[in-house]
KEMARLUM-955196 format. One record per atom (N, C-alpha, C): y, z, x; atom name; chain; residue number from 1. Coordinates in steps of 0.001 Angstrom, whole numbers, plus 500000, padded with zeros to 6 digits. Layout:
+--------+--------+--------+------+-------+-----+
:      Y :      Z :      X : atom : chain :   n :
+--------+--------+--------+------+-------+-----+
:      Y :      Z :      X :   CA :     A : NUM :
...
+--------+--------+--------+------+-------+-----+
END
This chain:
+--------+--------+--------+------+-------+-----+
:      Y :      Z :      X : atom : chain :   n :
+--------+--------+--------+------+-------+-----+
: 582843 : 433904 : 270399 :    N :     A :   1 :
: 582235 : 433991 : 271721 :   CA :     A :   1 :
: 583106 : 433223 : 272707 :    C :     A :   1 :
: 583457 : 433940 : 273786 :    N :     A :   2 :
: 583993 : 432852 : 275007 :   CA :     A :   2 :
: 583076 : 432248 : 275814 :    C :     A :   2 :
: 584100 : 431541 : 276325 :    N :     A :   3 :
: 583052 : 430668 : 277136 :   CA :     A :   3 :
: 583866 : 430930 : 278528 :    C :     A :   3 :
: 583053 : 431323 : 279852 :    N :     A :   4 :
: 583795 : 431242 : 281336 :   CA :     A :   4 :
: 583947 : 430254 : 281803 :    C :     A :   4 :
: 583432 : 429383 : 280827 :    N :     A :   5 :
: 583341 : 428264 : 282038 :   CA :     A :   5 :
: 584466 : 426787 : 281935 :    C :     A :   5 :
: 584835 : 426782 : 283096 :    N :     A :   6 :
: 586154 : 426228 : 283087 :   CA :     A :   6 :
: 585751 : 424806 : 283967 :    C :     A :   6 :
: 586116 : 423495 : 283249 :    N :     A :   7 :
: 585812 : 422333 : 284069 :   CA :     A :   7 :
: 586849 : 422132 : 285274 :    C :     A :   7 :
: 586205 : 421475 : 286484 :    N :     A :   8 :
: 586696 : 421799 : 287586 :   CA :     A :   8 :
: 587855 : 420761 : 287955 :    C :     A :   8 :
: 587650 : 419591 : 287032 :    N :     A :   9 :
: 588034 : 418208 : 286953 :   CA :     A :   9 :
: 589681 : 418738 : 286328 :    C :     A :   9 :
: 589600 : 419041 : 284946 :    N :     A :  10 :
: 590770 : 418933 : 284086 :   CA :     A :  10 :
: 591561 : 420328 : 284064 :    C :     A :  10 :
: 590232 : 421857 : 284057 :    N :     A :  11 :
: 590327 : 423218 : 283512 :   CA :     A :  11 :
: 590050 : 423328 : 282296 :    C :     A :  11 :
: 589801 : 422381 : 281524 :    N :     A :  12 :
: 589334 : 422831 : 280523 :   CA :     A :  12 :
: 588696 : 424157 : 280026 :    C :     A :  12 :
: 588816 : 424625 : 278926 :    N :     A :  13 :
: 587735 : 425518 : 278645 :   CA :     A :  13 :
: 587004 : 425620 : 277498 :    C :     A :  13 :
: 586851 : 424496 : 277013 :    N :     A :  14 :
: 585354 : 423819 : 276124 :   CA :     A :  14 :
: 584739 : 423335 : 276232 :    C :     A :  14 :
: 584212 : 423547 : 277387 :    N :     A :  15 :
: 583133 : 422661 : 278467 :   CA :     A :  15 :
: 581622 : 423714 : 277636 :    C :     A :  15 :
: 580371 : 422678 : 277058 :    N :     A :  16 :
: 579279 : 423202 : 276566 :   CA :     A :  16 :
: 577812 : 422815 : 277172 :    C :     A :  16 :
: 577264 : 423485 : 276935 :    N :     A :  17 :
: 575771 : 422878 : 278118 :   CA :     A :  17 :
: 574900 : 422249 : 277108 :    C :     A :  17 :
: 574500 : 421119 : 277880 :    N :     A :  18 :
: 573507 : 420321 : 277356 :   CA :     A :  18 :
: 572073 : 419666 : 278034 :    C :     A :  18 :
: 571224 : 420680 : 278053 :    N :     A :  19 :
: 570305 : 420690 : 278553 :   CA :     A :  19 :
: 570671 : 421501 : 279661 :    C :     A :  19 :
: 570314 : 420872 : 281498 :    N :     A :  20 :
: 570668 : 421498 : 282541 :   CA :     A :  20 :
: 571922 : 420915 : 283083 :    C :     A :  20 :
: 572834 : 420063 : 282514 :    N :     A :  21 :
: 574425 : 419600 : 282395 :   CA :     A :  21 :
: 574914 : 420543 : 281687 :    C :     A :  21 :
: 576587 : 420276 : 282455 :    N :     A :  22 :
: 577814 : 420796 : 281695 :   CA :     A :  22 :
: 578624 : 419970 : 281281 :    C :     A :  22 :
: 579116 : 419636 : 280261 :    N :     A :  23 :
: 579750 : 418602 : 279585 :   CA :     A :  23 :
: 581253 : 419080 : 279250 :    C :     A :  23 :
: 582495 : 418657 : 279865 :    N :     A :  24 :
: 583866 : 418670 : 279422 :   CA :     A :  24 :
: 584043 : 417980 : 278564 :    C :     A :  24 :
: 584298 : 418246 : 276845 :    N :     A :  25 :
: 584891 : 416663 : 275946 :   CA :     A :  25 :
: 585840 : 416229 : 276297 :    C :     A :  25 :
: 586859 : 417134 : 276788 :    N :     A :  26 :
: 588529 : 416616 : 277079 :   CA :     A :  26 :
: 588524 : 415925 : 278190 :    C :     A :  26 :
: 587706 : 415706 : 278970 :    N :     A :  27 :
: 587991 : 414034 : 280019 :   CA :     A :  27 :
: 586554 : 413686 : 280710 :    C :     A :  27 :
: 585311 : 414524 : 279621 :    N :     A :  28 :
: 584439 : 413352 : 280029 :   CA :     A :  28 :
: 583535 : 413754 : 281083 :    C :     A :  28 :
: 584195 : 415007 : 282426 :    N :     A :  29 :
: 583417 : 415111 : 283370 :   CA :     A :  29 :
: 582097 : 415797 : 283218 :    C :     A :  29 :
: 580745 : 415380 : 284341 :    N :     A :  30 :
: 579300 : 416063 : 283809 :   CA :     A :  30 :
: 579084 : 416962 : 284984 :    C :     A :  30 :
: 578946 : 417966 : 285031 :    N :     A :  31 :
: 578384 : 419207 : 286405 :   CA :     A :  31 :
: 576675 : 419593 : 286221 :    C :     A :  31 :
: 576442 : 420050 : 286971 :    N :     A :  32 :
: 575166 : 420844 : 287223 :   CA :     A :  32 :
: 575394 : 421895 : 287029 :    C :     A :  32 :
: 574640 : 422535 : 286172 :    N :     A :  33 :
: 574371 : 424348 : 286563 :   CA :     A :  33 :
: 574507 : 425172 : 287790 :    C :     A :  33 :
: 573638 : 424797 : 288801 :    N :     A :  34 :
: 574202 : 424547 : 290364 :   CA :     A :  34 :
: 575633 : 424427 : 290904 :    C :     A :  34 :
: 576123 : 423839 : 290458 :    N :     A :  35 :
: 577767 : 423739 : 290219 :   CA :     A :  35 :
: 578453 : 425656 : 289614 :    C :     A :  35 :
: 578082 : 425170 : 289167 :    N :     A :  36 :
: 578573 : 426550 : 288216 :   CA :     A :  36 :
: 578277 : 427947 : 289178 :    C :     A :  36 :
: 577070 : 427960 : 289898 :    N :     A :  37 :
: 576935 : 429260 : 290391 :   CA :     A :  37 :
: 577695 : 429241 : 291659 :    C :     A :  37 :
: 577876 : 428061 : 291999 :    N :     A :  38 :
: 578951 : 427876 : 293693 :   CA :     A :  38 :
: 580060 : 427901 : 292966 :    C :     A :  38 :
: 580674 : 427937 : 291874 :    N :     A :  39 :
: 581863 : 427868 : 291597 :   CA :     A :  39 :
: 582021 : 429326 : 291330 :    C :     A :  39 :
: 581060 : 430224 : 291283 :    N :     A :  40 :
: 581352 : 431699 : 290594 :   CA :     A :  40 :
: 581149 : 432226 : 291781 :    C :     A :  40 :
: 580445 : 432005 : 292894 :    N :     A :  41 :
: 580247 : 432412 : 294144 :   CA :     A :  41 :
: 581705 : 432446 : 294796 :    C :     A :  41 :
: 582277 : 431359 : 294967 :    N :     A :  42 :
: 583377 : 430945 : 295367 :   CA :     A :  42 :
: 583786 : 430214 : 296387 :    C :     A :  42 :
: 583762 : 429757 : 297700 :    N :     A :  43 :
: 583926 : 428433 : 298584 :   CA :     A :  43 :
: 582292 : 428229 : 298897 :    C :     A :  43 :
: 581815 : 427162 : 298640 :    N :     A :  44 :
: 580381 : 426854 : 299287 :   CA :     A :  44 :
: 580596 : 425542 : 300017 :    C :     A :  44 :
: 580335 : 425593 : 301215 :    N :     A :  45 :
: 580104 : 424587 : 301868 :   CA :     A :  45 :
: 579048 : 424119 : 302542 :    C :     A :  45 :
: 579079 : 422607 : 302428 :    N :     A :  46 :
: 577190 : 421952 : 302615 :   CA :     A :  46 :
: 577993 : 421153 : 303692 :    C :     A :  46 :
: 576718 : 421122 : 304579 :    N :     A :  47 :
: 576342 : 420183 : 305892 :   CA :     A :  47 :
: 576020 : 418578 : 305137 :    C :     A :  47 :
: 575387 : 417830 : 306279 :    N :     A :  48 :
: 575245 : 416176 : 305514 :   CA :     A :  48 :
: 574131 : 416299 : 304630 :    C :     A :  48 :
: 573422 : 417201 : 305385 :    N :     A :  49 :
: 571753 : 417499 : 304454 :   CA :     A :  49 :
: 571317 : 418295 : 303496 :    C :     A :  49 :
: 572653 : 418864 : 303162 :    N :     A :  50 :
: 572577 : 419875 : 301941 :   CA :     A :  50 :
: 572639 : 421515 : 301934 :    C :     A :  50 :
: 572510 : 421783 : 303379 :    N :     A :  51 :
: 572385 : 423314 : 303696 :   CA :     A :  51 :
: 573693 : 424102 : 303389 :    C :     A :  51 :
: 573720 : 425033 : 303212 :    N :     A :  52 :
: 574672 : 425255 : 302857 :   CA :     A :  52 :
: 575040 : 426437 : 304283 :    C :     A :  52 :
: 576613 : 426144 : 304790 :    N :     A :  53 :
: 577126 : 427038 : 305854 :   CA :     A :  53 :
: 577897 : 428001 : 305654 :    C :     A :  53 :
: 577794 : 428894 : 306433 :    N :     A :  54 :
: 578239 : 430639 : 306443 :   CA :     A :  54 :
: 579535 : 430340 : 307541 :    C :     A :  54 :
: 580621 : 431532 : 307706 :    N :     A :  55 :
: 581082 : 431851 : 308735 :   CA :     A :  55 :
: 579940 : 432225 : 309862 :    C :     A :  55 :
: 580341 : 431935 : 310856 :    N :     A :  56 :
: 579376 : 432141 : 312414 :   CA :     A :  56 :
: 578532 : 431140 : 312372 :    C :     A :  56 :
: 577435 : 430155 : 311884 :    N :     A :  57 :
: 576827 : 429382 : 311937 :   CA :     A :  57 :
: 576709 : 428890 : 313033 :    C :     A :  57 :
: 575875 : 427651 : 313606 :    N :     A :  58 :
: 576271 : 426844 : 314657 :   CA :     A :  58 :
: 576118 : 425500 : 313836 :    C :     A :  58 :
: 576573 : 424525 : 314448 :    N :     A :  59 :
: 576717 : 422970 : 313558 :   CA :     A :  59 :
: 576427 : 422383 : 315052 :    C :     A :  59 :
: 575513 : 420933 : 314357 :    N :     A :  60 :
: 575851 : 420056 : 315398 :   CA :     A :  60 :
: 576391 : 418749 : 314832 :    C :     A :  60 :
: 577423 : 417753 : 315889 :    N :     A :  61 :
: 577664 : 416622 : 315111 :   CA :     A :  61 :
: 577121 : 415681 : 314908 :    C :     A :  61 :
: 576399 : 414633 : 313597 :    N :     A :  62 :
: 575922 : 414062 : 313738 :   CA :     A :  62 :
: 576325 : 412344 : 313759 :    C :     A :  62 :
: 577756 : 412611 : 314273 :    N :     A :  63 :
: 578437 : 411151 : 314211 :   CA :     A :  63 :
: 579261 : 410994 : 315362 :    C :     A :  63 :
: 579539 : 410294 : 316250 :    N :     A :  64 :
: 580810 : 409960 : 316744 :   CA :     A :  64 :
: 581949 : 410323 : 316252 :    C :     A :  64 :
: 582685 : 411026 : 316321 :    N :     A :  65 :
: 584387 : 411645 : 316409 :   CA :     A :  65 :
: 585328 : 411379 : 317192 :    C :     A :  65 :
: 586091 : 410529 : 316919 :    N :     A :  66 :
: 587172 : 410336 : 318044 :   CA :     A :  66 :
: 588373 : 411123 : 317259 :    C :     A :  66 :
: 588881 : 411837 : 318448 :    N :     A :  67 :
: 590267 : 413386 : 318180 :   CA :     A :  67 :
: 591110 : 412477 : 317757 :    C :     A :  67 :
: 591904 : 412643 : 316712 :    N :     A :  68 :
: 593043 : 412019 : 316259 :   CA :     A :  68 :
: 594484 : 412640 : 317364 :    C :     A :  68 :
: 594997 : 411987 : 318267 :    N :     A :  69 :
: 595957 : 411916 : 318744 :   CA :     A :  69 :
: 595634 : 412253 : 320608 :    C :     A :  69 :
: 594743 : 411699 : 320474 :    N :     A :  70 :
: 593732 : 411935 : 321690 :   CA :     A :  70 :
: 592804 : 410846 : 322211 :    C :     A :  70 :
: 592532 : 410724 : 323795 :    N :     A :  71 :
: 591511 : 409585 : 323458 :   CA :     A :  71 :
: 590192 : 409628 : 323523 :    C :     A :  71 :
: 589680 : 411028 : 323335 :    N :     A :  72 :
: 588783 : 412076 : 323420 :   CA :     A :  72 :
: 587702 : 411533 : 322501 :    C :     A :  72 :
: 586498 : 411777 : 322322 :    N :     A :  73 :
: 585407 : 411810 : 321548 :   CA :     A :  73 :
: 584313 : 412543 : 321775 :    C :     A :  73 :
: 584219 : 413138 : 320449 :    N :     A :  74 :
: 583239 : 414036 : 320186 :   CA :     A :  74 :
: 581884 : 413056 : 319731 :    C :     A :  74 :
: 580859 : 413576 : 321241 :    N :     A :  75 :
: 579546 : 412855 : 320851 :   CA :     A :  75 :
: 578570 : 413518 : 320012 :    C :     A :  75 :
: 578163 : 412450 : 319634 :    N :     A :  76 :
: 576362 : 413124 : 318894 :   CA :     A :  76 :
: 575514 : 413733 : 319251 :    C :     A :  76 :
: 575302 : 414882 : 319075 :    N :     A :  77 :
: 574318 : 415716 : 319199 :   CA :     A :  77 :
: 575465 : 417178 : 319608 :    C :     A :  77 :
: 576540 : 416832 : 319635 :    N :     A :  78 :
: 577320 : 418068 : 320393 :   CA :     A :  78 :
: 577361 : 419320 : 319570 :    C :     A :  78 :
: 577182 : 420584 : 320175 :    N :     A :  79 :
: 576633 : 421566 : 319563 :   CA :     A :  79 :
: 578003 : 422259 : 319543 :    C :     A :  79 :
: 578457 : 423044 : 318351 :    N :     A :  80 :
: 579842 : 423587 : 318170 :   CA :     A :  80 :
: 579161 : 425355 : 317400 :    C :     A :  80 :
: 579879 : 425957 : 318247 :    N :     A :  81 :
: 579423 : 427729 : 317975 :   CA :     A :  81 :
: 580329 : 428271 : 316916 :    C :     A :  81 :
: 579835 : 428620 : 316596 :    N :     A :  82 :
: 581025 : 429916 : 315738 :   CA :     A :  82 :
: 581423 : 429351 : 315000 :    C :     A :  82 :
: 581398 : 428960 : 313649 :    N :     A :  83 :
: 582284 : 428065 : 312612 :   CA :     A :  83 :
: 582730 : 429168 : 311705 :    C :     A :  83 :
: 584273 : 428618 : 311511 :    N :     A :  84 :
: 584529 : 429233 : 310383 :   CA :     A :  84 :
: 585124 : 428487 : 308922 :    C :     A :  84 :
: 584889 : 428867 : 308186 :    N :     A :  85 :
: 584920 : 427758 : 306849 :   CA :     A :  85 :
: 586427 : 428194 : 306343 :    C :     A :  85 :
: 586940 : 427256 : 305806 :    N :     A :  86 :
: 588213 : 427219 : 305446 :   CA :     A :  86 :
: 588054 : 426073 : 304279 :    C :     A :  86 :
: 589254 : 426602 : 303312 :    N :     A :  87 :
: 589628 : 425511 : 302241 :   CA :     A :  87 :
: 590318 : 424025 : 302511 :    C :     A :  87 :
: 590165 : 423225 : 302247 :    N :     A :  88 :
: 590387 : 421867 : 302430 :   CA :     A :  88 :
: 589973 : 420695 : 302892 :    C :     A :  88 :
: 590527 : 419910 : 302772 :    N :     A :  89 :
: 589670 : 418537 : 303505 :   CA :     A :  89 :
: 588618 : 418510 : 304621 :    C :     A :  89 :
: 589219 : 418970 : 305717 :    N :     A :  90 :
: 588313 : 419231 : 306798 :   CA :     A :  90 :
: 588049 : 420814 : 307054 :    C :     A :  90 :
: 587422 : 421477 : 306296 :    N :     A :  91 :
: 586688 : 422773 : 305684 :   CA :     A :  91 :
: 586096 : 423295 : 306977 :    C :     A :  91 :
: 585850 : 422774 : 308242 :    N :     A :  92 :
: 585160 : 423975 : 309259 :   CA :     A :  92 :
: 586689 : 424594 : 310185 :    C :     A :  92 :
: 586954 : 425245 : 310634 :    N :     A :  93 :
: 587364 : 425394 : 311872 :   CA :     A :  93 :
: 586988 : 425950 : 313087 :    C :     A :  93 :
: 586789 : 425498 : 314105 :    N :     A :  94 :
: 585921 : 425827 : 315146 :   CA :     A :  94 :
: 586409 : 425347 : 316600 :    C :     A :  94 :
: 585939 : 425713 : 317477 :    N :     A :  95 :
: 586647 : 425107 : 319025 :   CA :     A :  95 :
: 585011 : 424287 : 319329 :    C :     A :  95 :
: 585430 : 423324 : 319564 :    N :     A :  96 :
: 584772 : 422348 : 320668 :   CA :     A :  96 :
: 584811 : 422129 : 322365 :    C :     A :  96 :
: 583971 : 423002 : 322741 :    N :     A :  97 :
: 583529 : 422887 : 324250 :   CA :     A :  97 :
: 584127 : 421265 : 325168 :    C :     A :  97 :
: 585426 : 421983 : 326338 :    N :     A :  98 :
: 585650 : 420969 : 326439 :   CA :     A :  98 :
: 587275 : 419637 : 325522 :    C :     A :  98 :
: 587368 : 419814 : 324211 :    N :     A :  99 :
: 588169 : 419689 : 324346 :   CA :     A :  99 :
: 588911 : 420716 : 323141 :    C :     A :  99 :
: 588575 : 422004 : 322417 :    N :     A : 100 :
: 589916 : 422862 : 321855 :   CA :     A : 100 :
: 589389 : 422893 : 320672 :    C :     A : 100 :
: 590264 : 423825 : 320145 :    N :     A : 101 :
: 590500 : 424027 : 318848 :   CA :     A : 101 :
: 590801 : 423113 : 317471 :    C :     A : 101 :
: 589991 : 423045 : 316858 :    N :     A : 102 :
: 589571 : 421538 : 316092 :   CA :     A : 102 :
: 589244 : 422273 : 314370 :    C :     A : 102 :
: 589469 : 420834 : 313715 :    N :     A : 103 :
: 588584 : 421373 : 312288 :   CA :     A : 103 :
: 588148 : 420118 : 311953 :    C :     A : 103 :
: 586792 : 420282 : 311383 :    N :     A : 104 :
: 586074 : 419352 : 310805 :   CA :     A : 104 :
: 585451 : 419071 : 309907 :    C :     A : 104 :
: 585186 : 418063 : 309025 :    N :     A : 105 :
: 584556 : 417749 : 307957 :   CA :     A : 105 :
: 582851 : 418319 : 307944 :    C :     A : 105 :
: 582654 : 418996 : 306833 :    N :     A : 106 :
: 581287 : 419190 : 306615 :   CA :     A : 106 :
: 580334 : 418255 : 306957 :    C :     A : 106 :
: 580503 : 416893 : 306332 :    N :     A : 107 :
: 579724 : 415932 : 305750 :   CA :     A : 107 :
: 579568 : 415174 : 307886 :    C :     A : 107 :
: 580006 : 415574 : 308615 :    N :     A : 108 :
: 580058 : 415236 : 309913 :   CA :     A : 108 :
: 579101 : 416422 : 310575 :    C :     A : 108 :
: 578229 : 417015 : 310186 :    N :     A : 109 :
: 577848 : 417876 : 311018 :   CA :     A : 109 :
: 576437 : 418272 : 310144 :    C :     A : 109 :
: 575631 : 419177 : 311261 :    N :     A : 110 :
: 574007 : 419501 : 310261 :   CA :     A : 110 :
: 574209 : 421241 : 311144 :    C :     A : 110 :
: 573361 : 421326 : 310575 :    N :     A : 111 :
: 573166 : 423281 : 310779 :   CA :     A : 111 :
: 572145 : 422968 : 312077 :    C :     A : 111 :
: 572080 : 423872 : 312839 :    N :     A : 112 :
: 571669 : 424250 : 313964 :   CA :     A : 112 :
: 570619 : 425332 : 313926 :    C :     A : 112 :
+--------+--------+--------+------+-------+-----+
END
């Protein structure tokens, strides 16, 4: 029997379930089942509160942002249209009213 399931940590692929965990032996790491279906889905991205965001969405920020190379800041509560999700560190890309074309961290923003 194969197994699909590949740990996200190492790649392993003798990762076995134990209970509602996924267990890698070869370095140890533990996932959720939950895990597993965003990993078969394929990019999922969550807000600070857990929601999970689409292309088009609206986000608002829920932190102070100051623009890196700028002396600009993005306030709290500022409402940003149209997101689009992208792979990497700062996973949204979107324009901000005011000052441009920007990308931002999930974990900085809530669904609208």
């Amino acid at each position: 029997m194969s197994n699909p399931l590949k740990c996200p940590k190492c790649g392993s692929e003798y990762c076995y379930e134990d209970g509602n965990m996924i267990i890698c032996p070869e370095c140890g790491h533990e996932w959720s089942n939950e895990a597993v279906e965003e990993q078969a889905d394929g990019l999922v991205v969550r807000d600070a509160h857990g929601n999970v965001l689409n292309d088009g969405d609206n986000v608002t920020v829920i932190k102070d942002l100051k623009v890196k190379g700028s002396s600009s800041v993005i306030k709290v509560g500022t409402k940003v249209k149209i997101i689009r999700l992208i792979d990497g560190d700062h996973n949204i890309d979107c324009r901000v009213d005011g000052i441009g074309a920007m990308q931002l961290k999930s974990e900085f923003v809530k669904k609208a």
